[in-house]
C-alpha positions in Angstrom: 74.8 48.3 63.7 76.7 44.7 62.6 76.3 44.3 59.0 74.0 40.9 58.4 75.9 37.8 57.1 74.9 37.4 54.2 73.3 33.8 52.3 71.0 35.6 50.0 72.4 35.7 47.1 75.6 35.4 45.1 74.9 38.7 43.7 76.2 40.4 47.2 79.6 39.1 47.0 82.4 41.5 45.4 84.3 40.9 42.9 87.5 38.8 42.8 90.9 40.4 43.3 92.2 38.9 39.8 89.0 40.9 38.2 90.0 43.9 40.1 93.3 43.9 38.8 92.1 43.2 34.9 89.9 46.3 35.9 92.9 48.4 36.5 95.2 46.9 33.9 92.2 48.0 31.8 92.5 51.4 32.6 95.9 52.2 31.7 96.2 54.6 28.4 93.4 54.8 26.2 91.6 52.6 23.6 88.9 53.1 20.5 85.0 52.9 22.0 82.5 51.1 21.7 84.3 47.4 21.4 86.6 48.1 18.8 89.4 47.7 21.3 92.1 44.8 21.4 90.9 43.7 24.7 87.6 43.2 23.2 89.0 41.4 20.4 91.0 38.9 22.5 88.0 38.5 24.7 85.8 37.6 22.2 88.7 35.0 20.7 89.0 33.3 24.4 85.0 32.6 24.6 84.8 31.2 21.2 87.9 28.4 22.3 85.5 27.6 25.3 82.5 27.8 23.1 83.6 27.0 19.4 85.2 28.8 16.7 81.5 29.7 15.1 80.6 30.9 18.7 79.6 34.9 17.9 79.9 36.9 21.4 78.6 40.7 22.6 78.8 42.2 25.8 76.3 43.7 27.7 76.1 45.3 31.1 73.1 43.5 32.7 71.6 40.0 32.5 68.3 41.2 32.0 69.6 42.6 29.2 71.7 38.9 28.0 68.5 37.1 28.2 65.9 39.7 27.1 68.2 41.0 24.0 69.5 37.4 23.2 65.8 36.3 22.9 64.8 39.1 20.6 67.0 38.3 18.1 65.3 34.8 17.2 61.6 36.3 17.4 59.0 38.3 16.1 56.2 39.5 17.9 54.1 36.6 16.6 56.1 34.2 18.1 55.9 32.4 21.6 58.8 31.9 24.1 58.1 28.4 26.0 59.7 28.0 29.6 58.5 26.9 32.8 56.7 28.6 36.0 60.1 29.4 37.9 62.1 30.9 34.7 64.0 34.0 35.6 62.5 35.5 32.4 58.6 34.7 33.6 59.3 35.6 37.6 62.2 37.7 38.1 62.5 40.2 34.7 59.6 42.9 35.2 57.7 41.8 32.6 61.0 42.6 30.0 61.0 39.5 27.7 57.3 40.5 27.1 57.6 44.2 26.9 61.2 43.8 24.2 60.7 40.8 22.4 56.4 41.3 22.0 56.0 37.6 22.3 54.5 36.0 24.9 55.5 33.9 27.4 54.3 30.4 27.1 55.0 28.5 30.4 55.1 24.6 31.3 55.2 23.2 34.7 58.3 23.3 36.4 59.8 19.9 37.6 63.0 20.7 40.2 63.7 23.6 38.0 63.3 21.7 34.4 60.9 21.2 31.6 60.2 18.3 29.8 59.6 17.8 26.2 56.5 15.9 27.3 54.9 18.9 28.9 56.5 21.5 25.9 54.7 18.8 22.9 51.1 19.5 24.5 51.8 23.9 23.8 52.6 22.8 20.0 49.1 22.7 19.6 48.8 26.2 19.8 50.4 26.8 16.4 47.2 25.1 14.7 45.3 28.1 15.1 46.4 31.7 14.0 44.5 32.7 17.0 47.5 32.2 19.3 51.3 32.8 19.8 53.3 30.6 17.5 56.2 28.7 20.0 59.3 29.4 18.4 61.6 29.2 21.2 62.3 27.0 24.1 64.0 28.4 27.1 65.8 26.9 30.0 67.9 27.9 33.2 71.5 25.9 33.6 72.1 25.9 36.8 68.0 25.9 37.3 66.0 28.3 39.8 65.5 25.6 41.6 69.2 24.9 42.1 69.5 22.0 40.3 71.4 20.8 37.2 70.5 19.4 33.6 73.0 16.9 32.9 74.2 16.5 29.5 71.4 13.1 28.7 68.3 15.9 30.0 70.1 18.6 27.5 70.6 16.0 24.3 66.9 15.0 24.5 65.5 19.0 24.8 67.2 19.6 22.5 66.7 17.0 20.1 63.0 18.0 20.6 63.8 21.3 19.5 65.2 20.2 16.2 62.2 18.2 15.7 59.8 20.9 16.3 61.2 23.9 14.3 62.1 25.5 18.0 65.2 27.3 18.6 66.6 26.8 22.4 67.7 29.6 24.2 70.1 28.9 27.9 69.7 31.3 30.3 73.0 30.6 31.6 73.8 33.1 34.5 75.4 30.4 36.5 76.2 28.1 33.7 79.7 27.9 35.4 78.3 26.3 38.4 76.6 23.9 36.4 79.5 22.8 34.5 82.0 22.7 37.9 79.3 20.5 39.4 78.9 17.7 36.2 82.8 17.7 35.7 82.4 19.0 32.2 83.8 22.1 29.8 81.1 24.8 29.4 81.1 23.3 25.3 79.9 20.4 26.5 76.5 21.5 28.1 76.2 24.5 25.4 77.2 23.9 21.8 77.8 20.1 21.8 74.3 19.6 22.8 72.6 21.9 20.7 72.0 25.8 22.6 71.3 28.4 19.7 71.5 31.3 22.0 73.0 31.7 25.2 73.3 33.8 28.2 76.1 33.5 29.6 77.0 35.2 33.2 80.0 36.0 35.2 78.2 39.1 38.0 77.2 35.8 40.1 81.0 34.1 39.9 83.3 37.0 40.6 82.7 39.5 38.0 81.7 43.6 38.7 79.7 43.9 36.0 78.8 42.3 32.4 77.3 39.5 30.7 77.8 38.0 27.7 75.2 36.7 24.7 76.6 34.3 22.9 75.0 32.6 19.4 76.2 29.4 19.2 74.3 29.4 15.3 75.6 32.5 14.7 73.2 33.2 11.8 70.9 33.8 14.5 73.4 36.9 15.4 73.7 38.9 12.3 71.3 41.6 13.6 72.4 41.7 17.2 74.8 45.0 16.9 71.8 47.0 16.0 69.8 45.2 18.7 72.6 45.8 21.1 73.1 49.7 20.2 68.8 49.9 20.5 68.5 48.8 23.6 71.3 51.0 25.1 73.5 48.3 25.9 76.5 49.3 23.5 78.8 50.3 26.8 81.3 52.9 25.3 83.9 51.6 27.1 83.2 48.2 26.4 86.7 46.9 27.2 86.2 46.9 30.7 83.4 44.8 30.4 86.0 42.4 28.3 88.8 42.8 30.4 86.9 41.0 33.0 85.8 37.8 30.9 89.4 37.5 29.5 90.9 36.9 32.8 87.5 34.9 34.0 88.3 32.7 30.7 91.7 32.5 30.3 92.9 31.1 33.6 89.4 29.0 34.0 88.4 31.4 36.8 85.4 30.8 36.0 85.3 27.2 36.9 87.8 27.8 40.6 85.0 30.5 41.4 82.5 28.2 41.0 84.0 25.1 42.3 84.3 27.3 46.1 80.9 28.1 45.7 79.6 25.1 44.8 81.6 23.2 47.8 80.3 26.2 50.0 76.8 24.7 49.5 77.2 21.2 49.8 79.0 21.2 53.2 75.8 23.3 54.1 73.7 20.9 53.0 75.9 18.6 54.6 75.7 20.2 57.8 71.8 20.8 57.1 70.2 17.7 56.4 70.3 15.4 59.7 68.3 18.4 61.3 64.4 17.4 62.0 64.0 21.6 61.5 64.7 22.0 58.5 64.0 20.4 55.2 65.7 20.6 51.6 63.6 20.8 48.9 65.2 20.2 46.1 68.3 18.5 45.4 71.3 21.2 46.1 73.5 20.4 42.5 75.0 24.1 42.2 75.4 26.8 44.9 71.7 27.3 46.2 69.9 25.6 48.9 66.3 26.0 49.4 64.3 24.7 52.5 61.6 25.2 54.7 62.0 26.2 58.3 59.6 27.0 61.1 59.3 31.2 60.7 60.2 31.2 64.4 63.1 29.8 63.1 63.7 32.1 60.4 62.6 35.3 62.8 65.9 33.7 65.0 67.9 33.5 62.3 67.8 37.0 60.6 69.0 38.7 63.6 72.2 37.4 62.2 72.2 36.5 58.7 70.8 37.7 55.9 69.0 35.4 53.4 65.8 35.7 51.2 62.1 33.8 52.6 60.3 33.2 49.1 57.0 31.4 50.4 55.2 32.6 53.5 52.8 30.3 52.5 52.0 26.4 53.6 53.2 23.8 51.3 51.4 20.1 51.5 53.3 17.8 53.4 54.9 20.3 55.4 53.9 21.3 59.0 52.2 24.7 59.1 54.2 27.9 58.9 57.0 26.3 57.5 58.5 29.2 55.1 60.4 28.3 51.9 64.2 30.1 52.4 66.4 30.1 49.9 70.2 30.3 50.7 73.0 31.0 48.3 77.1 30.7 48.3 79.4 32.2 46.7 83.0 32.2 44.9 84.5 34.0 48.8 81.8 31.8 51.2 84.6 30.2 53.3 84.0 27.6 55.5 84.3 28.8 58.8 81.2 31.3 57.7 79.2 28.2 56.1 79.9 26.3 59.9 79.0 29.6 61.9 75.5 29.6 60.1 74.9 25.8 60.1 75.9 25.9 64.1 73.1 28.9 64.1 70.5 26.7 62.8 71.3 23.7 64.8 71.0 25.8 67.8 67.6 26.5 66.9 66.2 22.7 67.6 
C-alpha cells in the first residue's frame, strides 16, 4: 500500500537534518539532569537575545503542556481565560486549560482567527458580580487557527487593551515563526515589543523532534514556574536534548529558513488554487495553512492520493451544498514539485 501524500499537518513532517545532528552532538558523554546542563544554559542565553535579556525560558516536551502550564502560572482558579471560538486551548486541548489551570474559558467570536478588544470589553462585565469568572487573561494564536496573521498595529492595540484592563496576554505561539517570516519582522517584535507576558513558543511544527518552550516575557510572572514544571511532569531529565534542538533552531535563524519554505509552500498553492471555480479559500492564507471548501466528491477523489484533514462536513451560507471545509498545511520540507503534483490533482478534478 503507497503511503498518502501528505497536506494535513505540519506536525507529520520529520525533523530537520541540522536538528538531527544537534540530537546526536547531544548525545556525546554525559551531562547533570534535569536542565542543569551547559547546553541548557546556552539555550536559554540564545532565546533571551531573540526575546530580550528579561526574557525567562523552560522547556517542556509538549505544547499542550507550553500553553496549559504557561497559563497556570498567571491564574487562580477564580480567574477567567478570554480567547475566541477557534483557540487551540478551547478546541484542540481536551479540556486541559480547564482541567490545570481551574479557570474557565471565556470565549469571544472569532474574526479570521482574531479577537477584538471590542468583543473582549463586553466579557469585562462579568467581573461586576462575584457570581462569575473574573477575566484575567487574554489569549491569542500568532500564526491564528485560521491561518492568518496579527500584524504588529492588531498586536499594539490588544495589547494596549490589556494594560488598560488589568489583563495579562498570553501568545500561543506554536507557529509564531511563521508568523514573523511572513510580516518580515524578528520574533521580539510581535512578542516583547508589543507587550506578550507569557508565551508559547513552538519549534515541533518548524523542524524540531520534540519540545516547546514557555517563555515570560514579565518574568515576575515566572518565579513559580519550576515547581509548576516539575508538577505537571514536564521536568524532562534529560532536558538538554530538548535544548540542543532550540540552540541550533536559534542560533543559525533556522527557525525563520524553516518557516520561510513552508510559508512559500503555501502561497504557490494558493497560487495555483485560486483561479479554480472548485474550490474556494476561505480565509486569507498569511502563514503555512490553507483552508477551503471543495465539493466532497472532490475531496472523496482526492484522498485516494493525499492525505489532508476535512473539518466541516457541514453546509456553510453562501456555499453550494456539500461543499466540505479542508484544511491543508505545508511544511519546512514541502517542495515544490509536491505542492504542483497536488494542485495539478485538484485542477483535474473540474
Amino acid at each position: 500500500m503507497k503511503p498518502l501524500k501528505s497536506f494535513a499537518s505540519d506536525n507529520t513532517s520529520g525533523a530537520h537534518p541540522n536538528v538531527i545532528a544537534a540530537l546526536a552532538a547531544a548525545n556525546t558523554g554525559s551531562a547533570q539532569a534535569y536542565g542543569v546542563d551547559p547546553i541548557t544554559e546556552e539555550a536559554a542565553a540564545v532565546l533571551r537575545k531573540h526575546f530580550g535579556e528579561n526574557a525567562q525560558s523552560w522547556f517542556v516536551l509538549l505544547g499542550t503542556a507550553a500553553n496549559v502550564l504557561g497559563l497556570k502560572a498567571i491564574t487562580q482558579s477564580h480567574h477567567g481565560i478570554i480567547c475566541n471560538t477557534t483557540a487551540h486551548i478551547h478546541c484542540d486541548e481536551c479540556g486541559a486549560p480547564e482541567r490545570i489551570t481551574g479557570s474557565k474559558l471565556l470565549l469571544v467570536p472569532s474574526h479570521n482567527g482574531k479577537v477584538s478588544p471590542e468583543d473582549c470589553q463586553a466579557v469585562l462585565s462579568m467581573r461586576e458580580a462575584v457570581h462569575h469568572s473574573y477575566p484575567k487573561v487574554l489569549s491569542i494564536t500568532q500564526t491564528t487557527e485560521c491561518g492568518t496573521v496579527y500584524t504588529i498595529p492588531e498586536l499594539q492595540a490588544i495589547s494596549a487593551f490589556c494594560r488598560a484592563n488589568d489583563l495579562y496576554l498570553h501568545m500561543d505561539g506554536a507557529r509564531l515563526s511563521n508568523a514573523a517570516a511572513q510580516l518580515g519582522v524578528s520574533l521580539k517584535a510581535i512578542t516583547t515589543d508589543v507587550g506578550v507576558d507569557v508565551l508559547s513558543f513552538g519549534g515541533t511544527k518548524n523542524g524540531l523532534m520534540f519540545g516547546e518552550a514557555v517563555i515570560f516575557l514579565n518574568p515576575d510572572l515566572g518565579r513559580d514556574f519550576a515547581y509548576i514544571r516539575k508538577q505537571h511532569m514536564q521536568l524532562g531529565s534529560k532536558m538538554r536534548f530538548v535544548a540542543a534542538q532550540f540552540l541550533t533552531y536559534m542560533e543559525n535563524d533556522l527557525w525563520k529558513a524553516n518557516a520561510l519554505a513552508a510559508n512559500k509552500a503555501t502561497a504557490l498553492l494558493a497560487k495555483e488554487l485560486a483561479p479554480l471555480s472548485h474550490v474556494r479559500i476561505v480565509y486569507p492564507p498569511e502563514g503555512n495553512s490553507i483552508f477551503a471548501r471543495l465539493h466532497k466528491d472532490v475531496i472523496e477523489r482526492l484522498n485516494k492520493d493525499f492525505y489532508f484533514y476535512t473539518l466541516e462536513t457541514t453546509d456553510a451560507p453562501g456555499f453550494p451544498q456539500n461543499w466540505h471545509l479542508i484544511r491543508l498545511m505545508t511544511s519546512f520540507n514541502t517542495t515544490e514539485a509536491e505542492v504542483m503534483e497536488f494542485a495539478n490533482a485538484i485542477k483535474a478534478c473540474a
